[in-house]
C-alpha positions in Angstrom: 35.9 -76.0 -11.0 36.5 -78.0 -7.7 37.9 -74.9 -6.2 33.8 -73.2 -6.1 31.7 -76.5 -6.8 34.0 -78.9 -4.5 35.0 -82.3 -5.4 31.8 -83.9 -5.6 30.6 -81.1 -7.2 27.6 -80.2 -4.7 28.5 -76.4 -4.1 28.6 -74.1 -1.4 24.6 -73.6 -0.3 23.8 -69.6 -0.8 27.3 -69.3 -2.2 28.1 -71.6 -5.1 25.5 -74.1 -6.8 26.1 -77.4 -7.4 26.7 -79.4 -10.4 26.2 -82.5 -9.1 22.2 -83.3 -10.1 22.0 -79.6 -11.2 18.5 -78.9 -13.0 19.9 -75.4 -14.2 21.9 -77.5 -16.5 19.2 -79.5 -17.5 17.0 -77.2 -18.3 19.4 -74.4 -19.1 22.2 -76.2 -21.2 22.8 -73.5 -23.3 22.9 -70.8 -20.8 25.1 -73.6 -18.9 27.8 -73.8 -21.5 27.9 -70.3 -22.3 29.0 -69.6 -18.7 33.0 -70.7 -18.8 32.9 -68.9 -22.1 31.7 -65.3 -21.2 31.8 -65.4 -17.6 28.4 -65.4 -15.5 27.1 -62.6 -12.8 23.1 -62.9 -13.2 20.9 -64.5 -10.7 19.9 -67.9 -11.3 17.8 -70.7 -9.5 19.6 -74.1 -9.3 17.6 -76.9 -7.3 15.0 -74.1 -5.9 17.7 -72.2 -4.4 18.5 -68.8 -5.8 22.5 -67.5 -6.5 23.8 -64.3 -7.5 27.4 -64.5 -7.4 30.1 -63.5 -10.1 31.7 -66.5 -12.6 34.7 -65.4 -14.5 35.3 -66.5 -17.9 37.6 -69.7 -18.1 40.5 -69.3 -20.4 40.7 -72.2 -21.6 40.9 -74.4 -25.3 37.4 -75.6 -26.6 38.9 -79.1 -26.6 39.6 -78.7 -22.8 36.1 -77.1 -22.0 34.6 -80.4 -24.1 36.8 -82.7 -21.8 35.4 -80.7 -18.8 31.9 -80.3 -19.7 31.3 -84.1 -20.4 33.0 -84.8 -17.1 30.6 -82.8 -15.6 27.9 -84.3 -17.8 28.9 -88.0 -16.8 29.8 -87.8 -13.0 28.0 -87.1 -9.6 24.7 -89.6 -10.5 24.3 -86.6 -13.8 23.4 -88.1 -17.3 23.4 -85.5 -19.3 24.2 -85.5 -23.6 27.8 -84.9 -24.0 28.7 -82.0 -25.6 31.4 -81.3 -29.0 33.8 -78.5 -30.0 31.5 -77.5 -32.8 28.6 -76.8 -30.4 31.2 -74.8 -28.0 33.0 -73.1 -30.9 29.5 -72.1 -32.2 28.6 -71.3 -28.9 31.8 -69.2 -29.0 30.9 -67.5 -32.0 27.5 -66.5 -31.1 28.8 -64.6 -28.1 31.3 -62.9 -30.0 28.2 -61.7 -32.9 26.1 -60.8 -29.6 28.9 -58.9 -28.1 29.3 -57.1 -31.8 25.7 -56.5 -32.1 25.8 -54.7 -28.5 28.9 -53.1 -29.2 27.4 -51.7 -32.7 23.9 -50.1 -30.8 26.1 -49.2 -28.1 28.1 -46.8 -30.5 25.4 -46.0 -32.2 23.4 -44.9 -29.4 26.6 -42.8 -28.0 26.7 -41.9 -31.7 23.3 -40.4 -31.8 23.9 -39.1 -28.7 27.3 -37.6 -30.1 24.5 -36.3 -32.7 22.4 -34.7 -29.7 25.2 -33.1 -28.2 26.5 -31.8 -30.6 22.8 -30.2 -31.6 22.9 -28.9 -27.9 26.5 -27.3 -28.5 25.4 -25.6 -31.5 22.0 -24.5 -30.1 24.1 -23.6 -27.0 26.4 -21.5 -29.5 23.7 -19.6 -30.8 22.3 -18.6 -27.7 25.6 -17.6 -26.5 25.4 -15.3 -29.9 21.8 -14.1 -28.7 22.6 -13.3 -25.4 25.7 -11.3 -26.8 23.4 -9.3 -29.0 21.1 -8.7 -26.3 23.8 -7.6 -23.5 25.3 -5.4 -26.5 21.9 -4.1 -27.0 21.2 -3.4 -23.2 24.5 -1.9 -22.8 23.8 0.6 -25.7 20.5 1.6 -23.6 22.2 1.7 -20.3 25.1 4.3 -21.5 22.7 7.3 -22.3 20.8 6.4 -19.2 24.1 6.5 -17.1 25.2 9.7 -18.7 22.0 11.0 -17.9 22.1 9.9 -14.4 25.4 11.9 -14.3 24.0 14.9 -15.4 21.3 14.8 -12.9 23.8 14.1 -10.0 25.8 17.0 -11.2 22.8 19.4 -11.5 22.0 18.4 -7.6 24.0 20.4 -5.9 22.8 23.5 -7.9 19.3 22.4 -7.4 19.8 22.3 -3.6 21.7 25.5 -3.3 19.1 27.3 -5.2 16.2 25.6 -2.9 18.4 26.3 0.2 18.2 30.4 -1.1 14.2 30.2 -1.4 14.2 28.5 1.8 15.8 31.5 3.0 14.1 34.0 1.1 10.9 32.3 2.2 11.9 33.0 6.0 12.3 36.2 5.5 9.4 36.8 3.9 7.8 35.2 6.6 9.4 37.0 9.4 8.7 40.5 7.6 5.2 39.8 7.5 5.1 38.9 11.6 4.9 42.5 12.6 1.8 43.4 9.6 0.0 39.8 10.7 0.4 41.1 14.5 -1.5 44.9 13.2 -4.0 42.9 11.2 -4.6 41.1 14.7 -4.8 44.4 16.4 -6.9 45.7 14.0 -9.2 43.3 13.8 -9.5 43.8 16.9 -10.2 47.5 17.0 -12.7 46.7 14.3 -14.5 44.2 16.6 -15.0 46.8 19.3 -16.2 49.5 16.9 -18.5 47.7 15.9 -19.8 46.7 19.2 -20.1 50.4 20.2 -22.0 51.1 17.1 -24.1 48.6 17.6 -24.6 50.1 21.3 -24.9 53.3 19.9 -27.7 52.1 17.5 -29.5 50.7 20.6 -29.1 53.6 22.6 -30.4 56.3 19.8 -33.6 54.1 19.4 -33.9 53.9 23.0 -33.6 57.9 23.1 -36.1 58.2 19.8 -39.0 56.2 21.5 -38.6 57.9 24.9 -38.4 61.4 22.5 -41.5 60.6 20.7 -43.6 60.0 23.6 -42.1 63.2 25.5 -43.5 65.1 22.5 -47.1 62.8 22.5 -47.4 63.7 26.1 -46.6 67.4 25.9 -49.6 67.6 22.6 -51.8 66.0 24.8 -51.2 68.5 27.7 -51.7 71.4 25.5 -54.7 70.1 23.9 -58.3 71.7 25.1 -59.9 69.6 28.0 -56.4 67.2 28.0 -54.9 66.1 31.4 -51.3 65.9 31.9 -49.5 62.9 31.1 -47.6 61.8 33.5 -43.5 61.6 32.6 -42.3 58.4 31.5 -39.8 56.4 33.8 -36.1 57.8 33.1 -33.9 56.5 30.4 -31.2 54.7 32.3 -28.6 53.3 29.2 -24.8 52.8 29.6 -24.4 55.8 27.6 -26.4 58.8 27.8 -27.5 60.4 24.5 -25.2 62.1 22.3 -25.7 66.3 22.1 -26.6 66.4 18.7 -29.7 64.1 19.9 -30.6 66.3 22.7 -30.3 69.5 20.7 -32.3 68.6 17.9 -34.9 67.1 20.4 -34.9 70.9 22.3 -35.0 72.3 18.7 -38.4 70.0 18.1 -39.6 70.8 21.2 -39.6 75.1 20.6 -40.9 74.5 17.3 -43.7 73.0 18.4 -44.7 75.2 21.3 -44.5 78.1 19.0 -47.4 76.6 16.9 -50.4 78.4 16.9 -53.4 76.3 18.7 -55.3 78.3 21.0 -53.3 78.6 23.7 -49.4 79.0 24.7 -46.5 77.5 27.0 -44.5 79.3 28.1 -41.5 78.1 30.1 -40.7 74.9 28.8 -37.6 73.6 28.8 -35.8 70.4 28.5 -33.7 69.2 31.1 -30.7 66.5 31.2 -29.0 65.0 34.5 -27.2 61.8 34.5 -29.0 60.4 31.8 -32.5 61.1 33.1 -34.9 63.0 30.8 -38.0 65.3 31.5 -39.9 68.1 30.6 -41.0 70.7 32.7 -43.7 73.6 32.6 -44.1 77.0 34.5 -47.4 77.2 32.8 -49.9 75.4 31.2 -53.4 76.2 29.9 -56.0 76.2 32.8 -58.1 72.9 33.3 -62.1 73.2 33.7 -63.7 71.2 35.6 -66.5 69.1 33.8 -69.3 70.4 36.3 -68.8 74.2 36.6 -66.8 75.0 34.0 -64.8 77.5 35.5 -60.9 77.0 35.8 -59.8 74.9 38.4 -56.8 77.0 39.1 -52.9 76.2 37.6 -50.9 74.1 38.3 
């Protein structure tokens, strides 16, 4: 004991408390004497100073611990009750039940947790069984998707050679139809300018069938009793001059109506074309009377 507690039994301060005038033994005699027995490594408070330091058991006869104990007990101004082998051997005992009783929960807590484990292995197990099922049951839907994916890949290259031969086919569809896209063009074309010119010709023919109409209203009113001459309208000035057919059937209109019968006669009268310019002219025309006389004025 001297080698920790010293000679005089007052300790190390913050290392080893003392025994001499020690109020942990006084009020913690059990605790105390329990210490050479089982060994001590908790903190305690001797004296209002705190230790935490590591005690080994004392091998030693419980006649030799009474010997040292009451030493203790007696010496160093300490006046404490002495202590007997039946209060260290049933200090002895008690330790050995405690040590029992926390040996017994400690196996049976590793026991229930041998108990748990061995749940978890088995639950393990028959996941491991699950998960077998399942990868057995994916596998059998993967196969047929696998061979089918082989199929396809081997179908590819057929696929592609048979697009690669409509691809072709396509250009030269395409390049036979370049020369009937390029008459279509052209024809539209001629189409466009047809039209244009019948439209022209339209224009021009209703041009020529006004100016005819008042060619034919002038020469009435010239043959007419008592008429005046009507002076000729301005020429016809088109881009294209009227067509023969027009200008034949306009003579043809003309004849017919000078061979009417309405008192009088022209004679002479014919219809004259040059450069698009229209008129009629007379070598003679029914006399004129003058409104104060009467008599004929003369031709003109």
């Amino acid at each position: 004991c001297a080698a920790c507690h010293g000679q005089e039994g007052l300790g190390i301060p913050q290392a080893f408390p003392p025994l001499a005038r020690s109020d942990f033994i006084e009020k913690q005699r059990a605790r105390a004497l329990r210490a050479p027995l089982e060994g001590l490594k908790d903190k305690i408070e001797v004296n209002g100073q705190t230790y935490q330091g590591w005690m080994p058991p004392v091998t030693l006869r419980d006649e030799d611990l009474v010997k040292v104990f009451n030493y203790v007990f007696s010496s160093w101004g300490n006046a404490y009750a002495p202590t007997s082998v039946a209060e260290i051997a049933a200090l002895r005992l008690r330790i050995v039940a405690l040590k029992a009783a926390e040996f017994n929960v400690t196996v049976l807590s590793e026991r229930d947790k041998l108990t748990k484990l061995e749940a978890d292995v088995a639950d393990a197990l028959a996941g491991r069984e699950e998960n077998q099922k399942a990868r057995e049951a994916a596998a059998a839907k993967v196969e047929p998707a696998r061979r089918e994916a082989d199929r396809l890949a081997a179908a590819v290259p057929g696929e592609e050679a048979a697009l690669a031969k409509l691809q072709a086919a396509l250009a030269d569809l395409d390049q036979s139809l370049t020369p009937l896209r390029l008459e279509e063009s052209a024809a539209a074309a001629k189409v466009e300018a047809q039209t244009k010119l019948v439209a022209e010709a339209e224009a021009n023919l209703t041009e020529f069938l006004k100016r005819r109409d008042a060619d034919i209203a002038a020469a009435k009113a010239a043959q007419s009793p008592g008429g005046t001459a009507t002076p000729a309208p301005p020429p016809i000035t088109s881009a294209r001059p009227p067509t023969a057919k027009a200008i034949t059937g306009t003579s043809q209109a003309m004849a017919s109506m000078a061979a009417r019968p309405n008192g009088s006669s022209r004679e002479g009268t014919t219809t004259t074309e040059a450069g698009g310019n229209r008129r009629a002219t007379s070598s003679r025309w029914p006399s004129k009377r003058t409104p104060s006389s009467g008599k004929p004025a003369g031709r003109t």
